[in-house]
Structure formats: structure tokens, C-alpha cells
N, C-alpha and C positions, 0 to 999 in steps of 0.2 A: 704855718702860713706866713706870709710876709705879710712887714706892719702896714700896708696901706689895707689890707683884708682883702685882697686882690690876688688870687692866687697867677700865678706866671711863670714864665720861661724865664731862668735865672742864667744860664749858662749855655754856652751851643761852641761846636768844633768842628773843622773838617779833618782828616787824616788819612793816612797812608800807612797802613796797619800801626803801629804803636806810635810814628813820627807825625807830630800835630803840625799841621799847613799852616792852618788861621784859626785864632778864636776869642773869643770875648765875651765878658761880664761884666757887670759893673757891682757885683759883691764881691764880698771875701768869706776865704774860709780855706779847708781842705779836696773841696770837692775835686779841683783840680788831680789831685794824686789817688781820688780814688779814681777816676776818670782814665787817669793814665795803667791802672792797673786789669778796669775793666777790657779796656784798647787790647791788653794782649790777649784777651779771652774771646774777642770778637771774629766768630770763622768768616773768611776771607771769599765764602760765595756771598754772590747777590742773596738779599733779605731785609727784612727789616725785624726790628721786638721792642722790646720795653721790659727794662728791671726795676723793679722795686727796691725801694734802700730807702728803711725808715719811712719818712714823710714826702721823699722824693721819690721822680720817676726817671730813670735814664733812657730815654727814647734812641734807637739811631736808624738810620736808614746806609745798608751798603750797596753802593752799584758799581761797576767797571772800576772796581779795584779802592775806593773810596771810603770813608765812612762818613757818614753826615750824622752828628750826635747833639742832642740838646739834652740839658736838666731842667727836669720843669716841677715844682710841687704836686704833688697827685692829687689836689684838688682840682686844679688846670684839667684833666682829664688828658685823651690823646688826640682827639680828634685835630685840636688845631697843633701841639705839635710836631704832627707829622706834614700839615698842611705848612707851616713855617720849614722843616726839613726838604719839601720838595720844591719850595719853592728856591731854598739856600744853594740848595744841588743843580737845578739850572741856569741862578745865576752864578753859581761859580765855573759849571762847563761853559757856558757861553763866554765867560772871562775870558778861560785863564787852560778850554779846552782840552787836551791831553798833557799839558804839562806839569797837573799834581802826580800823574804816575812815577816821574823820574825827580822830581824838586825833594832839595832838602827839607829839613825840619823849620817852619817858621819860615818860610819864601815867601807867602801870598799873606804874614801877619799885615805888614804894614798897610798894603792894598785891598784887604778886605775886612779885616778888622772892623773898620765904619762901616761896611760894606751890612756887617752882622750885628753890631749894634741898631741900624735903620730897622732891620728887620726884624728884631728882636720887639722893640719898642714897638713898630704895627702888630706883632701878633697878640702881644702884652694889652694892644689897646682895646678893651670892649665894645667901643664906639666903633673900630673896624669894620665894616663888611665885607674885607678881601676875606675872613677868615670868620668871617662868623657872617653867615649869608640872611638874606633879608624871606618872609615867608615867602615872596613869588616865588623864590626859590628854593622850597623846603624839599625837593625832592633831591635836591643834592644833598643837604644836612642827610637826608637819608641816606644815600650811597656811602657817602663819607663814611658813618656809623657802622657800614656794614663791612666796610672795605678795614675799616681799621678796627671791627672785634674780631676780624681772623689773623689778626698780628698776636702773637701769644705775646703776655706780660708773668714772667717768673718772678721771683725771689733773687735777688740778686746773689744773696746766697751757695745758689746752684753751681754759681763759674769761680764763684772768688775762693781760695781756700782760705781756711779757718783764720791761716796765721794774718793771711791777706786783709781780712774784713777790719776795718777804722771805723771810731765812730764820726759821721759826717756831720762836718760844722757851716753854719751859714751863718755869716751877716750879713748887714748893709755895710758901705763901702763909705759912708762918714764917721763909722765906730771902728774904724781900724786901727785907729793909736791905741782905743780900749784895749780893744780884745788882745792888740798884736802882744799888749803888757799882762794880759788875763793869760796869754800862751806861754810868754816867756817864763813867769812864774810855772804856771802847769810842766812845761818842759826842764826848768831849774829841779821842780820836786822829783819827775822821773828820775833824772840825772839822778841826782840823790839816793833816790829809792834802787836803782840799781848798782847805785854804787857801794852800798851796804848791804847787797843782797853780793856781789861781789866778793864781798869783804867777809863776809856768814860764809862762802861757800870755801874761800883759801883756808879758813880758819877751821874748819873740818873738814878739809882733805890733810893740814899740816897736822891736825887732831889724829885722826887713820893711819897716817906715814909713822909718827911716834909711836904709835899701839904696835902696829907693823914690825918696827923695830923692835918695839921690848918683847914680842913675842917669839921672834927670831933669837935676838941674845938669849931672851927664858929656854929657850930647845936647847940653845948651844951650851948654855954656863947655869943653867940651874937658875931655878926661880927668883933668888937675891941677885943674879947677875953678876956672879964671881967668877969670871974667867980668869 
């Protein structure tokens, strides 16, 4: 959970099968790429679901060729971000209409970007009532509830294959010098580690090729190898 103990919507996108229109966070991490990995696993009919990954939930909603995707901690639960989702979804048709079907990748970032941030930040907020309704109105809280336990939530597991699955990292977006130096390191050691796993596997194939050959010479020239 994030440090304010407030769990939230950390991250949201719209897209165009795997090509991201607009989107915005204000942490850091990788989630971005695992995002981009789920996107190709996302079927291209209208629906909506929610994955599981770790301590997060990938919510999306697809309609008219679109996908509307937020990350949110699964403490957050779904109700409100799918209630954040639909709302994202018609203010961006009302924008920007039919032209996410044909626009490049990153067309409507600059223009909607705040667009996603505003909205992020209301759904975030507890004090909200767009999203979190007052008792006169609890028969909605109800509908809500109902509407969104027949959204199935899998394993994220199920779409990604094995080699695909990261483990997912989140910060806050004022620890970015930290971490960015906490990865480089991490990434230095990879390097490293496969660089010597590289280096183990030339040196028993070149081990193999020698045997190879002495045992070709030994058939040909006798065991001393006195041709």
C-alpha cells in the first residue's frame, strides 16, 4: 500500500490495442512495461476485467475499439476504479470523438494527460462523493457492487507467459534518484551475472569441441594419437 495508507489509483491509459494514446502517473517503477505487455493480451471485443499482479489490480474497460486501463492497489477495491474508467472514457470520446481509432501512439498525451491526472486525484480523494456516494444514495453503492462482481478478476498469470511475468515495482516519484541508482546497480549485477553465465557456457561448448576432436583423432590414429 502506498505511504500515505490510502490505498489508490496509481496509474491509468487509454490505448489503441498495444499503441498508448495518453497516460499518466505520478510514481515510478516498471509497471509501465508490464502494462505494455498486458495491452497485447487484451481481446479487442468490448468488455471489461481486472488482473491481479501481486498487491496490484489492473482494471480496464474496452469499448468501440479502445481500452481504458487504470492500476490501482487491491486494497482500493473496484468499484470506484471502474467508476474513474467510465468516467475517463467519456470524457475522452466527448474530446477527441472518433479520432483515437486512427491517431498515432502518444497524439492526445499532451492534451489529456492533465486531463488524467484531475481525475485520478478525484477518484484518489475519500472526501469525493462523485465516487464514493453519500447514504441517500446507497442504492447506488448497491448497483455499483453488483454491476462490478460480474466483471471477473483473474491472476494475471493466466495471459502473461511465464517468460513474460516481472516482478512489479512501485515508488513514489520523489525517490526516483534512489531507486533509479538502487536499479542501476540491480541492472549492473544482471549484466554481470549473465555475462559469466555467458562466459561458463563458451567454455563448455569449447570443453565438448576438444573432447570431440580427441575422440575423432583417438578412432582415426589410435588412442596416443599417432597418426
Amino acid at each position: 500500500m502506498s505511504n500515505n495508507m490510502e490505498p489508490k489509483i496509481i496509474y491509468a491509459l487509454i490505448a489503441r490495442r498495444s499503441d498508448v494514446l495518453a497516460e499518466f502517473t505520478n510514481m515510478t517503477g516498471n509497471f509501465e512495461q508490464v502494462t505494455r505487455k498486458l495491452l497485447n493480451k487484451v481481446p479487442p471485443e468490448d468488455g471489461k476485467m481486472s488482473y491481479l499482479y501481486q498487491k496490484y489490480v489492473f482494471h480496464y474497460v474496452v469499448e468501440d475499439g479502445l481500452t481504458y486501463l487504470c492500476m490501482a492497489e487491491e486494497e482500493f477495491g473496484r468499484i470506484v476504479p471502474f467508476q474513474f474508467l467510465d468516467d475517463v472514457k467519456s470524457t475522452f470520446v466527448a474530446t477527441f470523438g472518433d479520432r483515437g481509432k486512427t491517431a498515432h501512439a502518444y497524439a492526445f498525451n499532451a492534451d489529456f494527460q492533465t486531463v488524467l491526472q484531475k481525475k485520478m486525484k478525484q477518484a484518489n480523494d475519500p472526501r469525493n462523493s462523485a465516487y464514493r456516494r453519500t447514504d441517500s444514495k446507497i442504492h447506488n453503492v448497491n448497483k455499483a457492487i453488483k454491476e462490478t462482481q460480474k466483471i471477473v478478476m483473474e491472476n494475471i498469470d493466466k495471459v502473461l507467459e511465464r517468460g513474460d511475468r516481472i516482478e512489479l515495482l512501485v515508488h513514489k516519484s520523489e525517490a526516483l534518484t534512489t531507486h533509479s541508482m538502487q536499479f542501476n546497480q540491480h541492472a549492473k549485477k544482471l549484466k554481470n551475472r549473465f555475462w559469466w553465465k555467458n562466459v561458463k557456457m563458451w567454455i563448455l561448448v569449447i570443453c565438448v569441441i576438444v573432447v570431440l576432436i580427441y575422440i575423432l583423432l583417438a578412432i582415426a590414429c589410435g588412442p596416443k594419437v599417432q597418426c
